[in-house]
C-alpha angles and dihedrals in degrees: 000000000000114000113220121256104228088180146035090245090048091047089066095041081108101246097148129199113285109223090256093044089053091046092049097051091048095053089054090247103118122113115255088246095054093040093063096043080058098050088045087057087042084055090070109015119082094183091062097034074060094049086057110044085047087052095047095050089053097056086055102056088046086051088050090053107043084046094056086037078061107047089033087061093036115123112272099012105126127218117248107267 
């Protein structure tokens, strides 16, 4: 897992976002501790800044489809003749 960056100069060392770090922090479920350690890496990674903003674009097509799934099975609603 990610270590947490505690300083500016720790945050360029180049310890770049695991796969479940980056996940986490995408999904909102990383601790406080960790999150900031991560913004701090962002801060100077654009190859992670990258890895979560294509994270973050790909949660929310899944949320835009399962919203439009949703309202596309709710009761009433009628298919498309």
């Amino acid at each position: 897992m990610f270590q947490v960056a505690t300083s500016a100069s720790a945050a360029r060392s180049g310890n770049c976002l695991d796969p479940e770090t980056a996940r986490a922090f995408a999904l909102g479920k990383l601790a406080s501790e960790l999150a900031v350690g991560v913004e701090l890496h962002m801060d100077r990674c654009a190859e992670c800044r990258w890895l979560i903003s294509e994270l973050g674009r790909a949660l929310a097509s899944r949320v835009s489809d399962a919203t439009t799934l949703l309202a596309d099975s709710a009761p009433g609603s009628a298919a498309p003749v």
